[in-house]
N, C-alpha and C positions, 0 to 999 in steps of 0.2 A: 504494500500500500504506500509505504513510504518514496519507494522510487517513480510511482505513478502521480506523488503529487511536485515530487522533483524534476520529472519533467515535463508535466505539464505547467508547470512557474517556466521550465525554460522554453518551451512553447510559447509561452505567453510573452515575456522577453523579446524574444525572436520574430513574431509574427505580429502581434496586437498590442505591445506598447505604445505608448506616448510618451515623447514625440516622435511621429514614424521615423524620421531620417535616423535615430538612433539606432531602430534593428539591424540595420546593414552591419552595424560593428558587435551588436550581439551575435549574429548569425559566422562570423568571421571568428568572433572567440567558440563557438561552441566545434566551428570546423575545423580549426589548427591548433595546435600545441602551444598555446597562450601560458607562458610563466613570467615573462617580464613584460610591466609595461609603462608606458610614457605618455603623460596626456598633459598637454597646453593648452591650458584653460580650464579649470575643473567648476566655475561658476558657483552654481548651489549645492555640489556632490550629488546627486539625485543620480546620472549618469555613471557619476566614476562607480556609486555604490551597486548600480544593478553589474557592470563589468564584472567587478567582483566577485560580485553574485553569479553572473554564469559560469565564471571561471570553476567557482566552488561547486555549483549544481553541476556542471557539466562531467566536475570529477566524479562525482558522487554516481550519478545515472551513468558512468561508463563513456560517455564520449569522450572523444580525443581527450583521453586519460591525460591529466598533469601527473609528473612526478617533483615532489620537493617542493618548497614553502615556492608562493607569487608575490613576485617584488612588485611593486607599484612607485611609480615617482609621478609626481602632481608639479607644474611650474603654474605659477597664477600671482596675480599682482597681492589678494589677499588683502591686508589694509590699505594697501596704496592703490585701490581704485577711488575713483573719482566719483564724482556725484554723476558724473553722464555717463558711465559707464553701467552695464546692468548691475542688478545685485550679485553679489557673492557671499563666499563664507570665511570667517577670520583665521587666519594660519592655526589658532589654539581650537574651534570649535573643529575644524578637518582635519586636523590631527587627533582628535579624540573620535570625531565619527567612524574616520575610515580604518584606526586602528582595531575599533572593536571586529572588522571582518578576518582579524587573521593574517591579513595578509604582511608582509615586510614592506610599509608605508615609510616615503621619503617626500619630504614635501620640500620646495624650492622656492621663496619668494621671489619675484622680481618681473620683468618683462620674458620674452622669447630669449630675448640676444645674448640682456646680460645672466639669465640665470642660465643658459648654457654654456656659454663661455667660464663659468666657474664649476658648472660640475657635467658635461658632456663627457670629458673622459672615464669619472665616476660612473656613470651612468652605465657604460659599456652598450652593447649590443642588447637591442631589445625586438622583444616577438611582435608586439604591439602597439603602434605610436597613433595619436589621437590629435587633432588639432581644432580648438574650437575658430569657429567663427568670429569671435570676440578679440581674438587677437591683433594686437597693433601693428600692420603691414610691414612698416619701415623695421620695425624691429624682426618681426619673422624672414624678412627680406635677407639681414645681416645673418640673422643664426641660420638659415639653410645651410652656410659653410661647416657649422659641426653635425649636421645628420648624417653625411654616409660612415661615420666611425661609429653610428649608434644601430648601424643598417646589418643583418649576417641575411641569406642569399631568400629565407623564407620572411623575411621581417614584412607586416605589413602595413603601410601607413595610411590613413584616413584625413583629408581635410576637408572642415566643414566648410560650404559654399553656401551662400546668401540667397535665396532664387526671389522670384517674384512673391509682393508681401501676401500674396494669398497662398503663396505654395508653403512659404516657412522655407527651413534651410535642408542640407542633402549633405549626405557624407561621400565624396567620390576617393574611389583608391589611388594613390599617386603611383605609379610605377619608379623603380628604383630609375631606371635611366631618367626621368624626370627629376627626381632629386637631385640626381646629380649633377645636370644644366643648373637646377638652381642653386646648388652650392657650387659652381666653377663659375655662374654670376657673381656671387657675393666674395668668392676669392679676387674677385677682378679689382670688384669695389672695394674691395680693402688694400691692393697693394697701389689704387692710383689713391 
């Protein structure tokens, strides 16, 4: 009984959540061997939490089995968003929410550029990277140069895209050769 209601929560996740554009990245963690992951932008956690959550349900009902504890790193501005900025949650209240799932939570204040720039090599190679739509362009712009060190050949990345206001936004997959034009941009930009 108990594996019937575990994957019917990940069914649920994956098919019929809100908001839609978020299943694509449930349906991506329940398909591949998700244990590390990386998400720019974590907003009000709502998101980061179901991730989690299928990570763990998916172990549990037997899909694409995890072995060994799920590292999680969150970057988000945290107090230093601005009043025009959406809501989010304060680096102490997301360090206590996402800890209670288990997983090895690291959380990163700052923008895109500069909080990778101080822990992208930390980071290492992740299964899973996430990028919200809220992120500040110029700065995502710069830190494209540290993703392909955080990239191994199954890694797969997510950036949310803004569509028309009655569509809401979409997660599209970046392909690795696309990262990589966009990090040998921002090397460009940084050696003129």
């Amino acid at each position: 009984m108990g594996s019937l209601v575990r994957y019917s929560r990940l069914a649920y996740l994956a098919y019929f959540s809100q908001p839609a554009s978020d299943r694509t990245i449930y349906r991506s963690i329940r398909k591949h061997r998700v244990r590390k992951i990386l998400e720019l932008g974590i907003g009000t956690g709502r998101r980061t939490m179901r991730m989690l959550e299928t990570v763990d349900r998916g172990n549990v009902a037997g899909l694409a089995c995890v072995t060994g504890p799920v590292s999680y790193t969150g970057i988000d501005l945290f107090e230093m968003r601005s009043s025009a900025q959406p809501p989010g949650l304060s680096l102490k209240l997301a360090h206590r929410q996402l800890r209670s799932t288990g997983a090895k939570v690291r959380l990163v204040p700052g923008d895109p550029f500069e909080a990778l720039a101080r822990s992208a090599n930390e980071i290492g190679s992740c299964d899973l990277i996430v990028i919200s739509s809220d992120q500040e362009r110029a700065s995502l712009a710069k830190a494209w140069f540290y993703f392909p060190r955080m990239l191994h050949a199954a890694t797969q990345v997510f950036l949310e895209d803004c569509g028309e206001a009655s569509e809401g936004t979409t997660f599209r997959p970046l392909p690795h050769a696309e990262i990589n034009r966009l990090a040998a941009a921002a090397t460009a930009r940084r050696a003129a």
